[in-house]
Structures are given as structure tokens and as C-alpha cells.
N, C-alpha and C positions, 0 to 999 in steps of 0.2 A: 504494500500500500504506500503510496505517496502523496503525502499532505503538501498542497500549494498554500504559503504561507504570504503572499505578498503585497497586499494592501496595493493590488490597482488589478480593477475588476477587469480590465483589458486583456493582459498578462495572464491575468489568471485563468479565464475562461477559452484562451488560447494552449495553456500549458495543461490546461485538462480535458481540452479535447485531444492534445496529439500523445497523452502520456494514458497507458492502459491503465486501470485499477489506480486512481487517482481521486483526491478531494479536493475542493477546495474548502479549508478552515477560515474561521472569520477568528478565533476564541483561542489563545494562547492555555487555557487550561483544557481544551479537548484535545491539542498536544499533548499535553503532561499525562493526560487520561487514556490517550489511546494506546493498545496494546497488540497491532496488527501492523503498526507503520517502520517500513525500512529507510526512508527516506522523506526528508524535509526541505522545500524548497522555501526561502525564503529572504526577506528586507529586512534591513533596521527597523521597521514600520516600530511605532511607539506601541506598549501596551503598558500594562500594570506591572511587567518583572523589568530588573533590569538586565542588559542583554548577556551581561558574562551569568549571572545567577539563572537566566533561562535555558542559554545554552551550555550549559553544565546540566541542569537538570535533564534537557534533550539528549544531549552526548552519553548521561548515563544510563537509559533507556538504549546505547547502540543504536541509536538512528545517526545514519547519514544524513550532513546536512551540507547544501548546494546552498552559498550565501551569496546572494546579487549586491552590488557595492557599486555607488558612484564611482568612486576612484579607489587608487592602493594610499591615500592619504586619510582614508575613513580612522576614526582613533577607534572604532572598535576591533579593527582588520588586527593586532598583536593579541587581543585577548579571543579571538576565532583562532589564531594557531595557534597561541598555549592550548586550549582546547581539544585540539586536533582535527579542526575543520580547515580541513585544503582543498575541499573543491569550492571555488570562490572564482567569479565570475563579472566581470567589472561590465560599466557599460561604458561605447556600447556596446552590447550582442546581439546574437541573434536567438530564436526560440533554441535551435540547433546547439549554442554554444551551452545549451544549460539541459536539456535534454539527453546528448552524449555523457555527460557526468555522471546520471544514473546509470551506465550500464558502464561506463569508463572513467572510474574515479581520477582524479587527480593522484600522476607520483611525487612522492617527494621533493624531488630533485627540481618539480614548476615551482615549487614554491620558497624553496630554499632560500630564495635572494632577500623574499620578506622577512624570513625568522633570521636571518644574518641581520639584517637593518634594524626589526624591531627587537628582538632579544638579545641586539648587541655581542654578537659572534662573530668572532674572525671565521 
């Protein structure tokens, strides 16, 4: 199951037509609640948690999470890789650029240059 988490009804009703066995969520506790979901697509969108305390509580349910990002300057983009969300997806894209992720996670080694920058690693 794949929860579309994205706070733009466009996107979303795009990404759950072309993605099988999909939702889309409105309600960040039907996240935390649900107990079928492999995978999370989703925004910053604002809710009641805040986003390292939600997606922590995501990450440790093992959901995959596909995070869409204006840019790699987002200040939440270091606490998605302490996390260990790497598949992160800047705009702009395409449905395609975020679609592929579910079935072809991101390796390591794309994301590497951000956890050297923001974790301060040679």
C-alpha cells in the first residue's frame, strides 16, 4: 500500500491514478495508524507533528518514504537523512521521477554529497 501524502490535490490525484494499490491521506494520524502501508509519498505540508518527530515515528513502522523538496536547501532535508530517508526528490520532476522510487529506491552513494554537507563528513 502507498499512502500519497502531499497537500496538492493535483499531484495527488495524479500519483494515485498511475500508482496500483495507492491512497491518498489527508490525516497524518491515519499514517501512524495504518498497518498495510510500505511506502509514503510525501511534503513538508504542515500538520500537528513536527516533521523529524513524525518521521521517526513513520521510519519506525518501516515505511519507505519518497520526500518531495523544493530544493536541497530545505532545513529539514539533514534530519530526512539522519532518518534514513534517501529517496528525496527535489522539484522540479516529473510524476516518473517519484514513481520509479517505489520500485527503485535510492543508493547510497545519490545521496552521499548531502550527508557529507549536512553531517559535516569529510
Amino acid at each position: 500500500m502507498v499512502l500519497i501524502f502531499t497537500d496538492n490535490e493535483q499531484l495527488d490525484r495524479d500519483l494515485n491514478k498511475k500508482i496500483e494499490d495507492s491512497r491518498i491521506v489527508y490525516y497524518p494520524d491515519y499514517i501512524l495508524q495504518e498497518n498495510e502501508a510500505t511506502t509514503l509519498i510525501a511534503t513538508l505540508q504542515p500538520n500537528k507533528y513536527e516533521f523529524k518527530d513524525f518521521m521517526l515515528k513513520v521510519r519506525e513502522k518501516n515505511i519507505q518514504v519518497i520526500l518531495i523538496l523544493e530544493n536541497d536547501q530545505v532545513k529539514e532535508l539533514k534530519d530526512a537523512l539522519m532518518l534514513g530517508i534517501y529517496d528525496i526528490v527535489f522539484d522540479p520532476f516529473d510524476l516518473k521521477d517519484i514513481t520509479d522510487k517505489i520500485t527503485n529506491p535510492s543508493m547510497f552513494s545519490s545521496i552521499s554529497k548531502y550527508i557529507k554537507e549536512y553531517l559535516e563528513l569529510e
